[in-house]
Legacy VTK file of the C-alpha trace (Angstrom):
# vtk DataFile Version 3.0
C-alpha trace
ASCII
DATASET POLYDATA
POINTS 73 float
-53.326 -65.139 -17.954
-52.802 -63.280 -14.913
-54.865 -60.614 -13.155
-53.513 -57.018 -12.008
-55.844 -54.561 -10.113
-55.472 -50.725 -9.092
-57.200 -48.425 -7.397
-58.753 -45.301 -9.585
-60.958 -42.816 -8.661
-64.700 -42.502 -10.237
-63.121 -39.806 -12.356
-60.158 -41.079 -13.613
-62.880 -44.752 -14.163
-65.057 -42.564 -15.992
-62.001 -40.966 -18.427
-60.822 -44.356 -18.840
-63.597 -46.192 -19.587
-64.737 -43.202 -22.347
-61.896 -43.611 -23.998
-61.482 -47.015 -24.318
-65.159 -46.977 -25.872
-63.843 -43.909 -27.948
-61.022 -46.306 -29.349
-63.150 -49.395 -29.394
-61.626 -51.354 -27.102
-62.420 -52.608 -23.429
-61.237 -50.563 -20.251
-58.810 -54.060 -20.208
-57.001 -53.868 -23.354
-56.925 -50.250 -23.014
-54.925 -50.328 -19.929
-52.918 -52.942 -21.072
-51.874 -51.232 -24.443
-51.350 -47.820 -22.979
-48.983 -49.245 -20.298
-47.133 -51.419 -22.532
-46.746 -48.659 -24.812
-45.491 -45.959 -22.210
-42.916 -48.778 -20.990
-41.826 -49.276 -24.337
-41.162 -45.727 -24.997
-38.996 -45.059 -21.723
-37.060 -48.068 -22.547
-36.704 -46.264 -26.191
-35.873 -42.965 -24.651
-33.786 -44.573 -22.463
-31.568 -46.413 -25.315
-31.413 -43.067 -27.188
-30.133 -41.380 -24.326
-27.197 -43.560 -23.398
-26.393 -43.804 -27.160
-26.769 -39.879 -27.215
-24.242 -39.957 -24.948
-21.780 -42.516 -26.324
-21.860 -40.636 -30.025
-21.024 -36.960 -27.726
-18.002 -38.490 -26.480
-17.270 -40.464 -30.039
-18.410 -38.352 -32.080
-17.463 -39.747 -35.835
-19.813 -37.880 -37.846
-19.196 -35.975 -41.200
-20.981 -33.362 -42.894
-22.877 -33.714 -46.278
-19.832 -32.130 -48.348
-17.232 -34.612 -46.461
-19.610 -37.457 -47.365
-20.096 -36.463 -50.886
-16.359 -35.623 -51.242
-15.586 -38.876 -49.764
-18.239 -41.052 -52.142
-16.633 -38.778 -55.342
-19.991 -37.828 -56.213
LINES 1 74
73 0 1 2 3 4 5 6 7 8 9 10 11 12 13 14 15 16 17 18 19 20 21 22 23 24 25 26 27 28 29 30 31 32 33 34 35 36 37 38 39 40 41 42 43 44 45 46 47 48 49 50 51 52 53 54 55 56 57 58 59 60 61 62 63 64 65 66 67 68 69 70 71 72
């Protein structure tokens, strides 16, 4: 397993460390969760937004009646 270090001030050690004991966890796996996480969600936003884009251009959606009309329900 590897080792990464960064520089925080006594505040920001102090916030951390609270609430990775408020979520039961060490400062470690805290940091390493949260940042996973956050990277995980800009690659999500990320996706969404260059599909976003794709389905403006494309746009091949029908409304509820169409689709109803379309199923013969």
């Amino acid at each position: 397993m590897s080792t990464v270090t960064f520089r925080l001030s006594e505040d920001e050690k102090e916030f951390m460390q609270k609430m990775a004991d408020f979520n039961g966890l060490s400062l470690s796996e805290l940091a390493r969760t949260k940042i996973l996480e956050n990277l995980e969600d800009q690659i999500d936003m990320d996706t969404y937004n260059k599909l976003m884009k794709e389905h403006r251009i494309k746009d091949e959606s029908i409304s509820h009646v169409e689709m109803v009309k379309k199923l013969g329900l």
